[in-house]
Structures are given as C-alpha cells and as structure tokens.
C-alpha positions, 0 to 999 in steps of 0.5 A, a space after each residue: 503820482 498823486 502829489 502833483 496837482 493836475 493843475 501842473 501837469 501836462 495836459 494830454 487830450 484825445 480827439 476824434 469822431 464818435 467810435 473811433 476808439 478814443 476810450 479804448 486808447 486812453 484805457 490803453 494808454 492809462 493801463 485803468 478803465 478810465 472811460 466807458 467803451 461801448 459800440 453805441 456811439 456818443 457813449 463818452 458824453 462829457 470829458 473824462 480826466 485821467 492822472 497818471 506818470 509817464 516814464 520819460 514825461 513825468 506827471 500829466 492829466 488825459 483828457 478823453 472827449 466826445 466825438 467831434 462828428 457828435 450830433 442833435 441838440 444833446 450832440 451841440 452840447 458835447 461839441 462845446 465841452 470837446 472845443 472847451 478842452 482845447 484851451 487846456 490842451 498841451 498836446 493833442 492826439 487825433 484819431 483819424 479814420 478811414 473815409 472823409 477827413 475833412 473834419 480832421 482837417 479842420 480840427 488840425 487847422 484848429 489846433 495848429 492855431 492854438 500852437 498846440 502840437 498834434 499826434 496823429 493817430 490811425 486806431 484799430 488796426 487789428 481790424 483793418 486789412 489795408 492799415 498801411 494804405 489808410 495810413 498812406 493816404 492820412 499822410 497824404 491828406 493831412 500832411 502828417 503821418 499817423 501812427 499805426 496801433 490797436 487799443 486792443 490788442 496794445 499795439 503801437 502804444 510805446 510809439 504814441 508814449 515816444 511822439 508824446 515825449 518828442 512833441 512836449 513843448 521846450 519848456 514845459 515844467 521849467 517855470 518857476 514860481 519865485 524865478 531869479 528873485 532868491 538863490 541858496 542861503 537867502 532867508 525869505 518870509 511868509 506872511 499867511 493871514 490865516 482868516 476865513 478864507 485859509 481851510 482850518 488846518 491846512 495851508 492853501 495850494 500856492 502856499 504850500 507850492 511856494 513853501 516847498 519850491 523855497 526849501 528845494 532851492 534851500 533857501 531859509 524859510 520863516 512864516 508869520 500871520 500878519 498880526 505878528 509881523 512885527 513881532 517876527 521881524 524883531 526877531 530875526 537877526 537879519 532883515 529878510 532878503 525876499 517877504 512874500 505875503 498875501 494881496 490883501 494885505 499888501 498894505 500892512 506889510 509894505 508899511 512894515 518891512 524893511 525897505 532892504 526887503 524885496 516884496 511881493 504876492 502869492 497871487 502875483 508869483 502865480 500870475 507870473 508862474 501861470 500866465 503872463 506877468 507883463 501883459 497882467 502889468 501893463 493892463 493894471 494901467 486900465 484901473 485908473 480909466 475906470 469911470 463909475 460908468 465901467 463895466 469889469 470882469 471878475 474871474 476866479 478859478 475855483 468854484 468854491 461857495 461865496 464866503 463872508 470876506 472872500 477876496 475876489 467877491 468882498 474885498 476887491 469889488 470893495 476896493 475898486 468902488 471905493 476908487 471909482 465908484 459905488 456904480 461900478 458894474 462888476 459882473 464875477 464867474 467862476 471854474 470854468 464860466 468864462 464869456 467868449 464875448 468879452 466885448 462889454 467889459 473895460 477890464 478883466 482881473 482873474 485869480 491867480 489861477 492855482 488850479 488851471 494849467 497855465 495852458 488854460 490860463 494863457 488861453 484866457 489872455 489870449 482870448 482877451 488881448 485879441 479882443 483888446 481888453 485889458 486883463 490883470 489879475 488880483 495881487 496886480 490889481 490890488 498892488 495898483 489900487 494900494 498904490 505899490 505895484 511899483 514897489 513890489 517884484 515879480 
C-alpha cells in the first residue's frame, strides 16, 4: 500500500454538511480512525488524507473535508479548503441528509461541471425510522439515488466500495509515462545530474518512476551523470534508441547525442503523464511574445526550501531574462498557492507536477485556458528557450 505515491492515486473525497457523518464514513471505509468523530459539529476543521488499497480498485488517497454549511470567519476558512479539494477530486461521494437539499444541489451542479462523477450517500440509517422515504425523495430532488448505509454499524459499505468501482473513470491508471516512444528490447539512456537539487543518496520521484516503468516494459536500461555522457556513449555499442535527460541540461545532451537517438525530458514526459502535453506546446509559443514589460507565473508543486541553483527559481528565471530581459516581472508559488486570478499574467510555466494528481493538474490548466493565458511547464519551456522544442519527443 505504501509503494504507490499519493500522487498516482485515485482520489476519493467525501463531502457534506457539518455532522452528517463524513468522519464516521471514511473511518469506516479505511477500516482505521483516520479522522476525529465528535457531536460538536465543525470537528473536522481541515482536510484529512487517508491512503489505502482497495479490492478491485487498487491504491487511492480519501480525502474527508469540512462541512459545507460550516459557518463564521473560522467557518469561510473551512469552505475554501473543501472548495480546494474538488481540484483533486477523481470521485466524489455526498452525503445528503434530510430537510433542505438546496445546498447539495448546488454542490451536484458544481461537481458535474468539473466532470467529476458524484455517489450519493444517505448516512446513518441505523438512526432513521423512515430511511427508504429519505432516500426517496433525495432521488427525487437530486435526481440520483443514494445509497442507503450506517458508518456504525458497517451497513451498506460493500454498495458504496462497488458504485466506487462502477464510476472510476475509463482510463483511470492507463497512462503512461514514456507512451509509444520505446517498446521490449529498446535500449534507453538516463542522463541524471546529480547537482544539489538530487537528495544525497536517492534519485528524485520522476526519476525512479521512469526507471522502473522502462524495466516493466523490459526495455534495456543504462543511466549516466552528464559529465560522462560521452563517455557512456563510447561505450556502448549501439547508439540509444530513446536519451532521457533532465531540462537543464538539454543543451549539453542535444549537442552530444547521436542524431539517430530520440530525445527528451523527465519534466517533459511528466508534462504529458500528468497534464496536458499539447496545450503545454502550443503555449510555449508565448515565450517569443514576452517583452521586458511582461509579467509570468512561475508554479512549482513541491514546497521545498529555495536552493542555491533550483530550477524553477535560479535557472529558468535566469534564462527567461536573458531572452527577454532583466525587468522581466516573474512572480513564483509553490504547493498548493495557485491564484484564482490569473488575469495579470501573460504566461504561466508549472513543474512537471510529480507530486499532484493529474486531476489537479488538469485543474490548473483548466482554470488557465479559460482565462486564456497561455500555460507550458519547465522542460517545454526550456526545450523553447535552447531553441529545440522541435527537436525532442513527447
């Protein structure tokens, strides 16, 4: 359970209004006390992330949030971190209870426009005395049926584990992170700087994600540091059908390879693997209509602390403003701080978003295409700026 980064999981939030039993469920659902049941309600006051593998499923991240209905300044707070976890969501499941449903119609609506599928859910029916007429008039109010259970006494949980397996979207977990670019038998080459950005010791997650899906598909696997490229390349005894190589160093590795060898990026795979390759092309085109008058976005997804030559705050600011200009205005957010507003800027270049979901990072371009503002991400926009982005695969 433990091997599969949240980051390629399915993503399973529960929503619903304060006490309606969203903590009870998904204690029930992960078999653990994952999240803090009280009567007092507002209890759950921030996200709460449970991994877990599901019979059928497979490995998936649920996600309990507060109340909707939550109220005060504390309340407003709560509501943005529920609202924050629908960009991440691959499926939903509402608990509904008795009374008005206005706001669950509103929160139906809302998910149905991200696409993303909604389980309905009627909780605490241990309770009820009339369960089946508030199911009835749910369905006929929000137009779907709930799905009758009892976090307490662990009724109806097999029925919510089978509409999960029924709503999962078509090609959840068929991505790949090389694609059609190698096949069985094709010899591929790493080329890994291993500067201060590489954690001593370890290999960083796309890495170690692309390593192992070239030794599934049995491909033959050979890794370097970019000082001994050359000296890799003497050395093998034919000439690499695929060199996969970090974007800063794009540059050196294009002027060495074989021109028989494919190339391409850790970042640009990931682009492709985790959002969308095309859109991220097509707005690489952007970067030549920068003037030193522009304003861009920088978004990275971990929150780790700045370093000396980090690529998204050093060396691609650096290169950008060696092509456009020193006043180039480049704001940089990192996690989860991405501006709803993105009005002001002229180009967003996002990381290759390793540890989001590639719910999340849809969202993002999503949310920038319909503002129409141009969004590429790191190797994209360094390909563009070395003036190769024609020359490598994706």
């Amino acid at each position: 359970m433990n091997s599969t980064p949240n980051a390629n999981r399915l993503h399973i939030a529960i929503f619903g209004r304060c006490n309606s039993g969203k903590s009870s469920l998904i204690n029930t659902l992960t078999g653990q006390d994952t999240a803090l049941v009280s009567a007092v309600p507002g209890t759950t006051t921030d996200l709460v992330n449970k991994a877990m593998e599901i019979h059928g499923i497979g490995p998936c991240v649920f996600i309990d949030t507060p109340g909707f209905d939550d109220e005060g300044e504390l309340g407003e707070m709560r509501i943005a971190r529920t609202l924050q976890a629908i960009e991440r969501t691959d499926i939903a499941l509402l608990l509904c209870e008795d009374g008005d449903l206005e706001e669950e119609q509103q929160w139906i609506q809302q998910l149905n426009s991200r696409h993303i599928p909604v389980i309905l859910i009627l909780n605490k029916s241990d309770r009820r005395e009339c369960a089946a007429d508030v199911a009835a008039r749910i369905e006929k109010v929000c137009g779907k049926t709930p799905i009758t259970v009892s976090a307490k006494e662990h009724t109806g949980i097999e029925a919510v584990y089978q509409a999960i397996l029924r709503k999962l979207p078509t090609d959840f977990g068929q991505q790949t992170i090389t694609g059609n670019l190698v096949q069985e038998g094709d010899l591929v080459l790493l080329v890994m700087p291993q500067d201060i950005q590489a954690p001593k010791g370890r290999l960083i997650l796309p890495q170690v994600q692309t390593m192992r899906e070239l030794l599934d598909k049995k491909c033959l696997v050979m890794s370097c540091t970019t000082d001994q490229l050359a000296n890799t390349l003497e050395a093998l005894s034919r000439a690499p059908q695929l060199i996969i190589t970090d974007s800063q160093v794009f540059h050196e590795v294009y002027r060495l390879k074989p021109e028989s060898s494919l190339l391409t990026s850790f970042s640009v795979l990931m682009a492709g693997y985790k959002g969308d390759i095309h859109y991220y092309i097509e707005s690489a085109a952007a970067i030549g209509s920068l003037t030193p008058q522009s304003r861009i976005l920088i978004a990275e997804a971990c929150t780790h602390a700045p370093l000396s030559e980090d690529i998204g705050r050093v060396k691609l600011p650096r290169l950008l403003r060696k092509k456009v200009g020193e006043s180039l205005h480049i704001d940089i957010v990192s996690g989860t701080d991405f501006p709803t507003d993105l009005s002001s800027y002229e180009l967003i270049i996002h990381c290759g978003g390793c540890m989001f979901n590639r719910k999340y990072v849809l969202s993002r371009i999503d949310r920038a295409r319909c503002q129409h503002i141009p969004m590429t991400n790191y190797g994209v926009a360094i390909a563009c700026l070395n003036g190769i982005l024609d020359k490598i695969v994706y």
